[in-house]
C-alpha positions as CSV (number, residue, x, y, z in Angstrom):
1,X,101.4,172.4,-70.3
2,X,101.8,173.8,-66.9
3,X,101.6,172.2,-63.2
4,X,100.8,169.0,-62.4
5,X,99.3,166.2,-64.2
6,X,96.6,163.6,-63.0
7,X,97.6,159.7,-64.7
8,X,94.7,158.7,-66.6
9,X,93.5,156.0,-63.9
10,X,93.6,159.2,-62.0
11,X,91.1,160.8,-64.5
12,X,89.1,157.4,-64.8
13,X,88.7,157.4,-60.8
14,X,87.7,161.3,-61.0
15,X,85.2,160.4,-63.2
16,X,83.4,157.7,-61.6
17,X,83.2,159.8,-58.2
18,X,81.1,162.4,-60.3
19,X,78.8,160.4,-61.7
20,X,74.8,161.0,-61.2
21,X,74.0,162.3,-58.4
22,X,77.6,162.5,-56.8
23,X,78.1,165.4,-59.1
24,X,78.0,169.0,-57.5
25,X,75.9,170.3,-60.6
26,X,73.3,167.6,-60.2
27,X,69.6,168.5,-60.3
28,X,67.7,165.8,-60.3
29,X,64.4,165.7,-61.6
30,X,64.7,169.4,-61.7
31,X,66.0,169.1,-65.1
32,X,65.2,171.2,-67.5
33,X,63.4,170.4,-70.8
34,X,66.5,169.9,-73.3
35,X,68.8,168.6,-70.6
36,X,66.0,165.7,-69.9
37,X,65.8,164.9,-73.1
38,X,69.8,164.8,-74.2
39,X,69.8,162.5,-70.9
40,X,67.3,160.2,-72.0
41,X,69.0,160.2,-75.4
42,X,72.2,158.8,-73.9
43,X,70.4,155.7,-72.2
44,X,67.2,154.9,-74.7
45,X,69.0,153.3,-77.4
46,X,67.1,155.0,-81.0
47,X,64.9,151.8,-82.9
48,X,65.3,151.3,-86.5
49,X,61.5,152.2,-86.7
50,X,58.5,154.1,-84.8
51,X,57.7,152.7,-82.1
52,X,53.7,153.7,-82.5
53,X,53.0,152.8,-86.4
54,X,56.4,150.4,-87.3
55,X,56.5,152.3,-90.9
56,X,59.1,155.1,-91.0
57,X,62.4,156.1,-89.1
58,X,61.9,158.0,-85.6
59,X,62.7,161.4,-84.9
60,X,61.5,162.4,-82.3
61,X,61.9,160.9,-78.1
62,X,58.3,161.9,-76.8
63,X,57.0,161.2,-73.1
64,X,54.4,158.9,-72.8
65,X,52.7,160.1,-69.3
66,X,53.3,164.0,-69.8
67,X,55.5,164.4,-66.5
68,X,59.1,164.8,-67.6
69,X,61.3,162.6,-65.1
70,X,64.1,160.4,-65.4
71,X,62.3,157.2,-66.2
72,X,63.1,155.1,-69.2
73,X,60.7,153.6,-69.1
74,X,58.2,156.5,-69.4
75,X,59.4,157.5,-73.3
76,X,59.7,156.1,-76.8
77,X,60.9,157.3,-80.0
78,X,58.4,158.1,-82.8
79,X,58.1,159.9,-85.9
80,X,57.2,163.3,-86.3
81,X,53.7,162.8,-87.2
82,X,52.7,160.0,-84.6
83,X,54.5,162.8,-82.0
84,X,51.8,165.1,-82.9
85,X,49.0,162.8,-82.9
86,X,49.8,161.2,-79.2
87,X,50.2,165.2,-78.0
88,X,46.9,166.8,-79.9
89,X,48.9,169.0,-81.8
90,X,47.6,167.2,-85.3
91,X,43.9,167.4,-84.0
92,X,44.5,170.8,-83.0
93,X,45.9,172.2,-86.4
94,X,43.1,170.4,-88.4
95,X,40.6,172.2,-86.1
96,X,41.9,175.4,-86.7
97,X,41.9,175.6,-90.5
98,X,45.1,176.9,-90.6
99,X,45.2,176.2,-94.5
100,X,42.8,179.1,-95.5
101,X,39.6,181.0,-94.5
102,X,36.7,182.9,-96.0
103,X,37.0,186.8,-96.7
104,X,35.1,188.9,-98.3
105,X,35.4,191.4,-101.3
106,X,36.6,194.8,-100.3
107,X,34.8,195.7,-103.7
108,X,31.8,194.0,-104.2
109,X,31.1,192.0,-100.6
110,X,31.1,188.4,-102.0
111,X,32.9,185.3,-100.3
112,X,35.9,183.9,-101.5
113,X,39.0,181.5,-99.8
114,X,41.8,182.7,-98.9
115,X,45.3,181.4,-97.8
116,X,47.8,182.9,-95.6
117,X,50.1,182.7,-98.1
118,X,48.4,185.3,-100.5
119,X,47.7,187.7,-97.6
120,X,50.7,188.0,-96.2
121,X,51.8,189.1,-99.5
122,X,49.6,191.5,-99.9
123,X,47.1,189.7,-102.4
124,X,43.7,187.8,-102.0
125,X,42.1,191.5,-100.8
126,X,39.6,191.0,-103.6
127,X,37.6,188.0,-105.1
128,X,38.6,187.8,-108.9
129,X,41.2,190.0,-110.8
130,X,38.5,191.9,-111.9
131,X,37.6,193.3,-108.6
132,X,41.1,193.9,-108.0
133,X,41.3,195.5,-111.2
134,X,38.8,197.9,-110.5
135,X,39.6,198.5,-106.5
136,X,43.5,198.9,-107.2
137,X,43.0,200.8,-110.3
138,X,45.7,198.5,-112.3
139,X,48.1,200.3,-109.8
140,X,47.5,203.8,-110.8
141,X,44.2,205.8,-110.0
142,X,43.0,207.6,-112.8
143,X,41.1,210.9,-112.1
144,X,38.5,212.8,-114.4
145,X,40.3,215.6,-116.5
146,X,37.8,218.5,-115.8
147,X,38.9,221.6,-117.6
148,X,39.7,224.7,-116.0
149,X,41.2,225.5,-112.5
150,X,38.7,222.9,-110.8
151,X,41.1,220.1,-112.0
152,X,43.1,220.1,-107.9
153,X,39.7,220.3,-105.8
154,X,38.4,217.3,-108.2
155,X,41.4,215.1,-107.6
156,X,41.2,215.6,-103.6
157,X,37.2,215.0,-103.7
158,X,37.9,212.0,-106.2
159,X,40.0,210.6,-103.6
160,X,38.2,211.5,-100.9
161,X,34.9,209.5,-102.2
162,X,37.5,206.7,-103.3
163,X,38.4,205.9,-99.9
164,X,34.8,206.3,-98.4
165,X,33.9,203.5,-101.0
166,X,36.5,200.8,-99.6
């Protein structure tokens, strides 16, 4: 190590003068959102339990008013689903039926559930297998054999009418 050293009552005495609102980088209630909470972390000791229902381990440090200052006073530690209770959020995801919805056949128009689940994989297009059956074509689309030359124009006016149909 190079230069000079401070003694560690030094340090200790360094430290003290930069505490709070001595320090330089010091903002106050300014603070942003993760900041204000690690800071609140440090001084709100974490109960064994919720603090709302008493039943299960908190996770969560949630403000009570909705303005994000410095004061203890002003937040409590809760689990995850008393958090989104006491901020809407549970109300809100029950309201918009985020677990499935109603669609209709691309085949033959009737109503059936769906979840996100089997859309976003590319499935619950149709309302029984066979409807998808019939609309995919069991993955391959099979075209009338006519006999002659007119076997090409067929094929494009089969496809043609195919896709007009979906």
């Amino acid at each position: 190590m190079w230069g000079r050293h401070h003694s560690v009552q030094a340090r200790a005495k360094i430290g003290v003068a930069n505490l709070g609102t001595l320090n330089g980088q010091w903002k106050g209630d300014d603070v942003g959102y993760f900041s204000l909470h690690e800071w609140i972390k440090k001084r709100l000791p974490k109960p064994e339990r919720c603090q709302r229902c008493n039943t299960i381990s908190p996770y969560d440090l949630a403000n009570i008013s909705g303005e994000y200052n410095r004061e203890i006073g002003d937040w409590w530690w809760i689990c995850r689903s008393c958090h989104m209770v006491t901020d809407g959020r549970m109300e809100k995801l029950h309201s918009q039926n985020i677990k499935g919805w109603y669609q209709s056949c691309s085949l033959c128009g009737n109503k059936y559930w769906v979840t996100p689940s089997l859309w976003n994989r590319g499935w619950g297009r149709y309302c029984s297998k066979s409807c998808s059956n019939r609309g995919r074509g069991n993955g391959k689309i099979s075209v009338p054999q006519l006999q002659g030359g007119d076997e090409v124009a067929s094929q494009e006016h089969y496809y043609q009418r195919r896709t007009m149909e979906m």
